[in-house]
C-alpha positions as CSV (number, residue, x, y, z in Angstrom):
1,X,23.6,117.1,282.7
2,X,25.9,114.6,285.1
3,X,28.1,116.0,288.2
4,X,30.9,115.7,286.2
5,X,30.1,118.1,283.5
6,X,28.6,120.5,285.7
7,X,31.6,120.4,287.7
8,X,33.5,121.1,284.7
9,X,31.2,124.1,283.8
10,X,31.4,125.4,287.2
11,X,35.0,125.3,287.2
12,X,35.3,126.9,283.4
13,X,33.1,129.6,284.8
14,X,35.0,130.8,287.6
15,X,38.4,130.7,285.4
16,X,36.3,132.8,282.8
17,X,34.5,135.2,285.3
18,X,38.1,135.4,287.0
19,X,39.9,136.4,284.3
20,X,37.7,139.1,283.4
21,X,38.3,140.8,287.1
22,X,41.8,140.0,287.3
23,X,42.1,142.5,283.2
24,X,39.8,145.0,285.1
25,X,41.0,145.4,288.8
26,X,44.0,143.2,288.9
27,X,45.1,140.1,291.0
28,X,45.1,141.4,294.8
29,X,42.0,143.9,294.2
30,X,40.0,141.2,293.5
31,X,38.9,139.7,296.3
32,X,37.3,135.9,297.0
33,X,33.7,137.8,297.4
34,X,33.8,139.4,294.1
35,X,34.5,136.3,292.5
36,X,31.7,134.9,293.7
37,X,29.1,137.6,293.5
38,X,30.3,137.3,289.2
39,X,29.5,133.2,289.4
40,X,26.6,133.8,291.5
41,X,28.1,130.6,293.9
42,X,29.1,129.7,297.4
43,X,32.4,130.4,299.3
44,X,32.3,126.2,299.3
45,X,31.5,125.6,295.8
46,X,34.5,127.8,294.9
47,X,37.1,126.1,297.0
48,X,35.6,122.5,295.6
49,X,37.4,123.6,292.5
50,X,40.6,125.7,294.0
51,X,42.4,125.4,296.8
52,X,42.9,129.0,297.2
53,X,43.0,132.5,294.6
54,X,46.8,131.5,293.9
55,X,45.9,128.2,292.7
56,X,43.6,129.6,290.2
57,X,45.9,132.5,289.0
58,X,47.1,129.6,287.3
59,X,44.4,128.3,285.5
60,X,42.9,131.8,284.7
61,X,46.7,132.2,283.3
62,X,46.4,129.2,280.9
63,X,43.4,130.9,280.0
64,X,44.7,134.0,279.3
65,X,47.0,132.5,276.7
66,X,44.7,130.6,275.0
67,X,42.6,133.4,274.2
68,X,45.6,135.2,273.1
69,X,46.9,132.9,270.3
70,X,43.2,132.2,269.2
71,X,42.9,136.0,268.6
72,X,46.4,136.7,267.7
73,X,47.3,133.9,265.3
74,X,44.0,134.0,263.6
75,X,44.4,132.9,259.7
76,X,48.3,133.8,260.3
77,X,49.2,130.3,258.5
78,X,47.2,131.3,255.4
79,X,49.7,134.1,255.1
80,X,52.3,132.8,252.7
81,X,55.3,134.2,252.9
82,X,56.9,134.5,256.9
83,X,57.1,138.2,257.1
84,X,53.0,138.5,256.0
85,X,52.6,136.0,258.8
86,X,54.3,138.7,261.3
87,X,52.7,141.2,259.9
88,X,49.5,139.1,260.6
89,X,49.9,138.7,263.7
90,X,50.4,142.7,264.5
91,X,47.0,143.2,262.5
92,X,45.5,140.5,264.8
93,X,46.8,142.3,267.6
94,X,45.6,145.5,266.9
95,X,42.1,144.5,265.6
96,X,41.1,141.5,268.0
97,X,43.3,141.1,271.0
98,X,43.5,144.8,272.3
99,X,39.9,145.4,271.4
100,X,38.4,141.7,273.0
101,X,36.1,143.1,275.9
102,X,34.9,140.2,276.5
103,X,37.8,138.2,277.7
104,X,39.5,141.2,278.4
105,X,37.5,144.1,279.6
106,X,40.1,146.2,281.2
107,X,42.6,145.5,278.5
108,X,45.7,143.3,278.3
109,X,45.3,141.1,281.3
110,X,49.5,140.3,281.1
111,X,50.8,143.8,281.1
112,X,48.0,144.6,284.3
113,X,49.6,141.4,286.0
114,X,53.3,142.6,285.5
115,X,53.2,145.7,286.2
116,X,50.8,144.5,289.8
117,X,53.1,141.7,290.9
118,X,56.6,142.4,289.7
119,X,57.5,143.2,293.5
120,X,55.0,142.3,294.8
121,X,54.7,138.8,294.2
122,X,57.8,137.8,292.2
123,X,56.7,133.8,292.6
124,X,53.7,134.8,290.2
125,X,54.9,137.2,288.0
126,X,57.9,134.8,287.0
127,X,55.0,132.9,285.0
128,X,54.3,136.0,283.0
129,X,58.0,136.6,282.6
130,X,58.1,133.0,280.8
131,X,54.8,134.1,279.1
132,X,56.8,137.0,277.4
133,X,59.8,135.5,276.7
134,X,58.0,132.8,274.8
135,X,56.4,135.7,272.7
136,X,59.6,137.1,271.8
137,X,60.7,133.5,271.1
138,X,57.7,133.3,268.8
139,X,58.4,136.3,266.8
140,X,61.7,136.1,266.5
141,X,61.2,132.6,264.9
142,X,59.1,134.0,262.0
143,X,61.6,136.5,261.6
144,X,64.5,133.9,261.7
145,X,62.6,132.1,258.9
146,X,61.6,135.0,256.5
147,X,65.7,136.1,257.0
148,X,66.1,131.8,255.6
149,X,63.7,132.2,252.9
150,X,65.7,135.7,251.4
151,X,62.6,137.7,252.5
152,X,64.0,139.9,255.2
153,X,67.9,141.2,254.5
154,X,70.8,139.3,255.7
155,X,72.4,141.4,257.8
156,X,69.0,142.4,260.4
157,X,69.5,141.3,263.7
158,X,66.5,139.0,264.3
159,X,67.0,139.1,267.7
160,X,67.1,142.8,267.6
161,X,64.0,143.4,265.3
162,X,62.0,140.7,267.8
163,X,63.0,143.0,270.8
164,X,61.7,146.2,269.0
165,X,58.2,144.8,267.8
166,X,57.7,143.0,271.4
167,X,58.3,146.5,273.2
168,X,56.1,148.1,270.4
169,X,53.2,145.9,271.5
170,X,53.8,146.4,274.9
171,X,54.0,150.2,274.4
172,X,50.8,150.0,272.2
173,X,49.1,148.1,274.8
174,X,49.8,150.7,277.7
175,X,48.8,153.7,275.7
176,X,45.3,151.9,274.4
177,X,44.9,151.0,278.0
178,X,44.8,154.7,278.5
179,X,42.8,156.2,276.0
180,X,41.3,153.6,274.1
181,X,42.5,155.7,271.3
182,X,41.6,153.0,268.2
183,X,43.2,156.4,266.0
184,X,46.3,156.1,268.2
185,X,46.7,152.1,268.0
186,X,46.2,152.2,264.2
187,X,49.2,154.3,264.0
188,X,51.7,152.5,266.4
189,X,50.5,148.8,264.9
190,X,50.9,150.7,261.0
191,X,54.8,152.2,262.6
192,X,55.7,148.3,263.7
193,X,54.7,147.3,259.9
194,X,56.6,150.1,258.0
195,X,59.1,149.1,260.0
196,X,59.2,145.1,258.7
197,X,58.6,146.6,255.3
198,X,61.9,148.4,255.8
199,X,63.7,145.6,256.4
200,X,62.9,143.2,253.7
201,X,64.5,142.7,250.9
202,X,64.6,145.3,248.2
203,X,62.9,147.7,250.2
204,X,64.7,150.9,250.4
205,X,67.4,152.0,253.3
206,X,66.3,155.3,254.7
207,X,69.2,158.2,253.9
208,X,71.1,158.8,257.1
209,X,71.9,162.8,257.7
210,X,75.0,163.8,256.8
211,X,75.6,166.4,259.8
């Protein structure tokens, strides 16, 4: 094996290691040491590759949202109408993202950022911000598509229905966090698809009360 590919392996270990101890104790309760007691390396071998922890909140970032479209847009493209591909995407979410341990040990790694560095340390949390928005960006435009190809009804607000499923997901993820209830996350994932059923065309409106 050459320097350069051990380099790289050093480095893709750190991000790796990182990332799991970031999902289980967060961003500023892990320290430098505990790092490098997980990649068994030195204080100098570590700072070969980053500059300092901030520098590779980045990169364990980028990470972080590669595992989650690999695990959340698994076979979503074989799907073949738009709203099966949403609907995809919650099943992956449910079934592979919320239950990978071994990315994501202490569960979703964005949500445990947020909620950590929202005051804290607003320069970083501003690249989970853009993380989310570009989720919601990527659901609504599956929903914008299926309302194109007749399979959703004309008059939903996709921008509405994008909002609901991304705070489902987000409420989902908190309450598995919790309890690691897999009853509990059936039901809200199965709740966010009855709800897409209930919007697509020819499903049935449910009656509204009279008093």
């Amino acid at each position: 094996m050459d320097n350069e590919t051990r380099k790289s392996n050093s480095r893709e270990k750190i991000v790796n290691e990182s990332l799991k101890l970031f999902s289980l104790k967060g961003f500023n309760n892990t320290s430098i040491s505990d790092i490098l007691a997980a990649t068994n390396m030195s204080k100098g071998g570590f700072y070969n590759h980053f500059k300092s922890k901030e520098e590779l909140f980045t990169s364990v970032l980028s990470e972080a949202r590669r595992v989650w479209r690999l695990q959340n847009l698994a076979d979503v493209e074989k799907e073949d109408r738009e709203i099966n591909r949403l609907k995809k995407i919650l099943a992956n979410f449910r079934d592979r993202y919320l239950k990978d341990s071994v990315h994501f040990p202490g569960g979703c790694v964005f949500l445990t950022l947020s909620v950590e560095l929202d005051d804290q340390m607003p320069h970083l949390s501003s690249q989970l911000s853009d993380g989310f928005q570009r989720t919601k960006a990527l659901l609504r435009g599956y929903l914008d598509r299926a309302r194109e190809k007749g399979e959703i009804r004309a008059d939903v607000s996709t921008s509405d229905v994008s909002e609901i499923l991304f705070s489902g997901i987000l409420g989902a993820s908190v309450v598995y966090g919790l309890d690691k209830s897999d009853g509990q996350l059936g039901r809200n994932i199965q709740a966010l698809i009855r709800y897409l059923e209930s919007i697509e065309c020819g499903a049935r409106r449910p009656r509204r009360d009279s008093g």
